[in-house]
Every structure is written in C-alpha cells, then in structure tokens.
C-alpha positions, 0 to 999 in steps of 0.5 A: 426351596430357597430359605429366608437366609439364602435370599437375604445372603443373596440380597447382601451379595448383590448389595455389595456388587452394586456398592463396588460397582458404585464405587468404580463408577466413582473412580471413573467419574473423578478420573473423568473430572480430572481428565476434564480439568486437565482438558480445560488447562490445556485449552486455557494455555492454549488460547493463551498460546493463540492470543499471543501468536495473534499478538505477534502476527499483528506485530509483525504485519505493522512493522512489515506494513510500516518497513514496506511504507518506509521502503516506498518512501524511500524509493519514490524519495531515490527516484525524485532524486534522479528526475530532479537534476535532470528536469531543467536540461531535458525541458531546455532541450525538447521545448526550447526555453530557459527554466527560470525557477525549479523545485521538489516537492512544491506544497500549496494549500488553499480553502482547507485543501492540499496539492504538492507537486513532485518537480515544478519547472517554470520558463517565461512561456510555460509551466512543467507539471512532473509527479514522479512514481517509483512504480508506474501504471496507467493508473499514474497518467490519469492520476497526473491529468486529473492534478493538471486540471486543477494546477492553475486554482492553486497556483493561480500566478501561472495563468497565462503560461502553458501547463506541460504534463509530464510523467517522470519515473526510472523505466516506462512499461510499453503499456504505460508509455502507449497510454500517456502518449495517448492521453497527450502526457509526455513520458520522462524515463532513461532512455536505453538506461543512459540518460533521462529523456522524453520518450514520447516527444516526437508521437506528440503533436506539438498543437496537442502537447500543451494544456491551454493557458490557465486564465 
C-alpha cells in the first residue's frame, strides 16, 4: 500500500521533472527567439543587399540606355557626314541639274509642329528630300513617303518644283532596297563600298521617279 509519503515524494519528483522540463522548454524558446532575431537580420541586410543591387542594376541600364543613345547619336551624325558631301555631285549626275542650295539637318516648325530634314538639296526645277539612317529597314521607306507628303505644308516656297524622295545610308539590305524601289523611293548607299551612288536609278521609271509638283 503506497503511503501518503510516497506519493507526495512522487508528486515532488514528478514536480521537479516538469520544472526542468519547463526550463528546457525555455531554453529552446530563447535560443529560438534568437535564431528568430538573427534570421530577421539577415534578411534585413538582405533586402538592403537587394535594394541596392536593384539600385545598380538601374544605374547601369540608364547609362547603358544613354551610352547606346550616344552611340546611335553619333553614327547617324557618322553617316550624315558621309551623304552629305556626296549629295550634290550624285543629283548633278543622275538628274541632270546644278544644286543651287544644299543643307543638313533643315528644321522648319510651323502651328506648334516640327519637321527637319537630314540633307535638303534644291535645282531650279527640283527639290531632294534625303533622311539619312544609320540602320536601314522598310520601316525607314515608309517613314520617308509619309515625310514627302507633308514636305511642301513647311516648306511651302518649293511648290512648284518636283519633290525627289531619296533614301541615304551607308549599305542597303537587298530587302530594303527591293522595297524602296517599290515604293518609287531612290536608294543612295556605296556602291561596291567605292563610291556613293543611286542604286535603284535605272529600276525607276523616270515618269514615276518624282512626286508631282507641290501646289
């Protein structure tokens, strides 16, 4: 028969089992809190880390995004500077009239709009429309009819001449040549990369090779 003493050493043993158990339980809490905390720090640092990798990476896109404008400033600028000079001699060649006014980059702004042209070449009888492109797609020929459509609303002294659309960059994708011949546009690149040339001259009808008079 178990005595009143020997359940209450019982009770007293079972007492300090559940106090040292509650005290392990304790430990393993606090080391958890601090795990926890420790775990909170390095993700702090880390979005820190983050944040200023993103921080980075966004300042590296906006001087890459602004060194790749720079570099396509400068070519199209490169290419401008080669069409340019070669503008006059190639028109006095292929159309047969004296240029008695040549120049880059004419800016015209009229009701609150803008319109420049790359190269502007004027005979008595003709003006030269030539944008110049570094890069050239089909994009570029369509681009160059829409701008002729408008030509004479700024530049409204040259109605009564003939608009000549012409396409000027350093080398003409067959694609890109095919199509400008197409759409009636001349094709001025280096020919066989010796010269400037028109490259589509003979496969455009000279009846078809002019916009009609402004006016």
């Amino acid at each position: 028969m178990v005595t009143l003493k020997q359940r209450v050493d019982r009770l007293e043993e079972a007492l300090i089992r559940l106090s040292e158990e509650m005290r392990a339980f304790k430990d393993e809490m606090r080391a958890f809190k601090d795990e926890m905390l420790a775990f909170k720090e390095e993700m702090r640092v880390f979005k820190e880390e983050m944040e200023a990798f993103r921080e980075e990476a966004r300042q590296e896109r906006r001087q890459m995004n602004k060194q790749w404008g720079e570099l396509a400033r400068k070519m199209g600028t490169l290419v401008e500077d080669i069409v340019s000079p070669a503008a006059r001699p190639v028109i006095r060649q292929y159309f047969g009239c004296e240029p008695t006014f040549k120049a880059r980059n004419v800016f015209r702004r009229m009701n609150g709009q803008d319109y420049e042209v790359d190269v502007l070449v004027v005979c008595p009888h003709a003006v030269f429309l030539i944008e110049v492109r570094s890069t050239l797609k089909p994009e570029a020929v369509d681009e160059l009819i829409e701008k002729a459509e408008r030509f004479f609303e700024f530049f409204p002294e040259y109605r009564d001449r003939r608009l000549v659309r012409i396409l000027a960059g350093l080398e003409f994708p067959e694609n890109v040549l095919w199509y400008a011949t197409r759409r009636r546009v001349y094709a001025m690149a280096y020919r066989e990369r010796e010269y400037m040339d028109i490259l589509n001259f003979s496969d455009i009808p000279r009846e078809e090779s002019h916009e009609t008079p402004g006016g």
